[in-house]
C-alpha positions in Angstrom: 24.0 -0.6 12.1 23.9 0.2 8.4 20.7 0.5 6.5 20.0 -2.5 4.5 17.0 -4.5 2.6 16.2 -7.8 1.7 13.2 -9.2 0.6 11.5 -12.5 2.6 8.5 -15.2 0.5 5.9 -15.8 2.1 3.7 -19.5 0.9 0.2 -18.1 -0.5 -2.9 -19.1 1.1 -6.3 -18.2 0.4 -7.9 -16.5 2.9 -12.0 -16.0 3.3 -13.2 -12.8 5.6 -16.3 -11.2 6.2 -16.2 -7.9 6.5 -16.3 -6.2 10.1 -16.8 -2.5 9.4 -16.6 -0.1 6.4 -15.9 3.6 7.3 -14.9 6.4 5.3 -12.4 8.2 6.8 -12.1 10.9 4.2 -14.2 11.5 1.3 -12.9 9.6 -1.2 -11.1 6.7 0.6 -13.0 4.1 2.9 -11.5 1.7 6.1 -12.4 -1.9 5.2 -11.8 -3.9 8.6 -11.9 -7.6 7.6 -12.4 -10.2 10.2 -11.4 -14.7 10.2 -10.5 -17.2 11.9 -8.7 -17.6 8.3 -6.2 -14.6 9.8 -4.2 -17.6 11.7 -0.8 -17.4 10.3 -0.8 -14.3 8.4 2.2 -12.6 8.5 3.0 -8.8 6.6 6.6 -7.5 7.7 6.7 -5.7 4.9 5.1 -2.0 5.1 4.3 -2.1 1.6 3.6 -5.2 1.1 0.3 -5.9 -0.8 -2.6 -8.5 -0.9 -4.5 -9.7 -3.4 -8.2 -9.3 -2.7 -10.6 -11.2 -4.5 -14.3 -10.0 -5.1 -17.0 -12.3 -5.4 -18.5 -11.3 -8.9 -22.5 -9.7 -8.3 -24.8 -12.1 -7.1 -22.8 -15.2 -6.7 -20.6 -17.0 -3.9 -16.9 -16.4 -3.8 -15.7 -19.8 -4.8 -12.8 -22.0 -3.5 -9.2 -22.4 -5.4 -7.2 -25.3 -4.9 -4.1 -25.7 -4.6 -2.1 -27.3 -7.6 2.0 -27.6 -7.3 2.2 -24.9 -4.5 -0.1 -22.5 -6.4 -3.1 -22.1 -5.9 -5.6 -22.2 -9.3 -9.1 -21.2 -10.0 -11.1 -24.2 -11.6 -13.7 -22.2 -13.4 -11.5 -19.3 -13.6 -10.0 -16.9 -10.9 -12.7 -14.0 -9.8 -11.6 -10.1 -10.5 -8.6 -9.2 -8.1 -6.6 -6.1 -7.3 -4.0 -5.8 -5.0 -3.5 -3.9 -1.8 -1.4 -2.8 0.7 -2.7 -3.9 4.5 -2.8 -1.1 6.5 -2.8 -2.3 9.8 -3.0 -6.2 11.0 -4.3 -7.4 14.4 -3.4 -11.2 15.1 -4.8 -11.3 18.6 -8.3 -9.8 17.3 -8.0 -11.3 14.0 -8.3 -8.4 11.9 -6.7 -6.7 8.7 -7.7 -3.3 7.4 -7.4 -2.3 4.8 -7.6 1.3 2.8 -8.8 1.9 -0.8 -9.2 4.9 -2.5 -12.8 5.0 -4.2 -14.3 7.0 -7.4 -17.1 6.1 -9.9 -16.2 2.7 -11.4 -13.9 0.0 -11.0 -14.3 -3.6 -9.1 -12.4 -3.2 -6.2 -14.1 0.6 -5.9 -17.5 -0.5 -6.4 -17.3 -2.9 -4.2 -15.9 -1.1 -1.3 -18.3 1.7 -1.3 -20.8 -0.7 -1.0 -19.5 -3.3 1.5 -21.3 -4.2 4.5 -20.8 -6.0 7.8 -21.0 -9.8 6.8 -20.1 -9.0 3.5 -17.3 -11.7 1.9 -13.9 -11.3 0.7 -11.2 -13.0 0.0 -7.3 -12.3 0.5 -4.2 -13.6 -0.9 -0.7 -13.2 -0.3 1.0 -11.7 0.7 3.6 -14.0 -1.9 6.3 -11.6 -0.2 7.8 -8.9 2.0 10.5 -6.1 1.4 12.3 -5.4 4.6 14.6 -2.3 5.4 16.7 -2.5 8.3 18.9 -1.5 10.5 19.4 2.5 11.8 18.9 5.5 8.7 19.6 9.1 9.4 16.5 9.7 7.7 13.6 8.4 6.0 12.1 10.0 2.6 8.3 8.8 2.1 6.9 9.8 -1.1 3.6 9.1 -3.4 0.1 9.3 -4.1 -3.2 8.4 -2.9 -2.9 5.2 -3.6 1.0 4.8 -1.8 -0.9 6.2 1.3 -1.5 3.3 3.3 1.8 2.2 3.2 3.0 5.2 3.8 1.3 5.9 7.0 1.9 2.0 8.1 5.8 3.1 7.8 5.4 6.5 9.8 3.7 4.8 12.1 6.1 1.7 13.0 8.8 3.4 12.6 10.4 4.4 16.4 11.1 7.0 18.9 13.7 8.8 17.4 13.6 8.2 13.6 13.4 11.3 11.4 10.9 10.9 8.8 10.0 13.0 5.8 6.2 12.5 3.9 5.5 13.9 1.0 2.0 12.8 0.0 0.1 14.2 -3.2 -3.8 14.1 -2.6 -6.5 16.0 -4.4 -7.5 18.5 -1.7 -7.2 19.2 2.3 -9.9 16.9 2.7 -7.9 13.8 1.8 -4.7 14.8 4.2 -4.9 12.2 7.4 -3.1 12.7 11.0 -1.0 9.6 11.9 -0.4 9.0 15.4 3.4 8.1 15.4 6.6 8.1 18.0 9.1 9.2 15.3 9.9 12.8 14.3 7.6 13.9 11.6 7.7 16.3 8.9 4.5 16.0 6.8 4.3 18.1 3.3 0.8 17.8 1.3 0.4 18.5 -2.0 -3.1 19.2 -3.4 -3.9 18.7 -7.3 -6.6 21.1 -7.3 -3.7 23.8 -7.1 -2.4 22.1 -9.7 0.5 20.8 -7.1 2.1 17.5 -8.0 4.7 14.7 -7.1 6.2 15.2 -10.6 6.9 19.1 -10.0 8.4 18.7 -6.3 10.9 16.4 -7.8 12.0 19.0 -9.5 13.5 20.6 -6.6 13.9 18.4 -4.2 17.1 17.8 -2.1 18.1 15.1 0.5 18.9 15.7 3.8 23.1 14.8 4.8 23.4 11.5 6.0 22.7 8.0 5.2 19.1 7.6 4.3 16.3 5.2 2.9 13.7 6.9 0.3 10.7 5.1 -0.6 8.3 6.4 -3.7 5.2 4.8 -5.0 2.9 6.3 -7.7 1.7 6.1 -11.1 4.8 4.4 -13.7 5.4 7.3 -15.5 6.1 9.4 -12.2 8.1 6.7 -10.6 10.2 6.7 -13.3 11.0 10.5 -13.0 11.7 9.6 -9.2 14.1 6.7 -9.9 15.9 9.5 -12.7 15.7 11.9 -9.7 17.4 9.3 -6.8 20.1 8.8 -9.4 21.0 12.3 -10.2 21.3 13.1 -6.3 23.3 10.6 -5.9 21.2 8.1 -3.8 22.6 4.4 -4.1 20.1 1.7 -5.7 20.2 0.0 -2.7 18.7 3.2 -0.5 15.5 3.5 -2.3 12.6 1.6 -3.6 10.8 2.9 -6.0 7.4 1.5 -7.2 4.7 1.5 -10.2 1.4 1.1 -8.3 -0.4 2.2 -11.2 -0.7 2.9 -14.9 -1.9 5.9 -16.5 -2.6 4.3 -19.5 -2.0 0.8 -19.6 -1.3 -1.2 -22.7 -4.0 -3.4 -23.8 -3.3 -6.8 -24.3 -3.3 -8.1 -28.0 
């Protein structure tokens, strides 16, 4: 069966967990395990599919939104919110984890470098799911920090049998992970503090014979060199996704 994608909605909900654990499982990236009844129903088929998590602003409740024409609306004003990508989702145990990178500043940073057991969050989405199917001769995995959890959700649902390439730019060793996986894995890191970068290996890179399915997930300005570098090899529109997950410098609104 040929590889092919197609994207599935999802109806948003509001969700409201409490926080199970918080571990850091390198130094500059923490485990959030999140914990509901709430969890009934949620559904992420997507591997990089992402969630918006809303943080109760210092030293008040996490209110309520309702719901208003199928959306759902913030009466006094919606709280700060970042999206995520669920890393892993347990439906029998009722439990989503999720992964974020930390550093000095920032809500959704600040927030999970202080998070406790009990602590409250709440989860939206997600609104929808890109799906790839069917059998690929190979799979290209490709980003940054912040592309990591989805990267490592793909590696490790994909099956016996699937050969899988990673290319994953971190600052040092001390941010590389081990995922546990059935598929054939070929892991390369690269490490900014050798002055290593996504943007460089582009320059060279080369894709393996056969029909394949790439997936590359950065800041904007990188994905965009990616996209320029799928088209040059020759890599149909339809056998990659490539994705802004952040900004470098982001325009401020007027």
């Amino acid at each position: 069966m040929p590889v092919t994608t197609r994207r599935v909605r999802h109806e948003v909900e509001f969700r409201r967990l409490s926080v199970l654990s918080n571990t850091r499982i390198t130094p500059r990236m923490t485990r959030i395990v999140l914990h509901g009844t709430a969890l009934e129903g949620f559904t992420s088929p997507g591997f990089d599919d992402h969630v918006k998590c809303i943080f109760p602003e210092p030293g008040k409740a996490l209110p309520e939104p309702v719901r208003e024409d199928g959306k759902l609306s913030w009466p006094d004003g919606m709280p700060p919110a970042r999206d995520y990508t669920p890393r892993a989702h347990d439906p029998v145990r009722q439990e989503l984890v999720i992964d974020f990178v930390v550093h000095e500043g920032g809500v959704a940073s600040d927030w999970a470098m202080r998070a406790e057991p009990g602590d409250v969050l709440g989860i939206g989405g997600p609104r929808g799911s890109f799906l790839v199917e069917g059998e690929a001769d190979w799979h290209l995995l490709m980003g940054d920090a912040t592309a990591l959890p989805a990267i490592a959700r793909r590696i490790e649902e994909l099956p016996r049998g699937a050969r899988v390439m990673a290319v994953i730019e971190v600052v040092d060793a001390a941010e590389e992970q081990v995922f546990e996986t059935e598929a054939t894995l070929d892991t390369t890191w690269l490490h900014t503090a050798k002055g290593q970068s996504l943007s460089q290996y582009l320059k060279g890179l080369a894709l393996p014979d056969g029909e394949g399915f790439a997936f590359f997930a950065a800041e904007a300005g990188v994905v965009a060199e990616a996209r320029a570098t799928f088209d040059r090899l020759g890599l149909p529109s339809d056998s990659y996704k490539a994705a802004n997950y952040w900004r470098e410098n982001p325009v401020a609104a007027e």
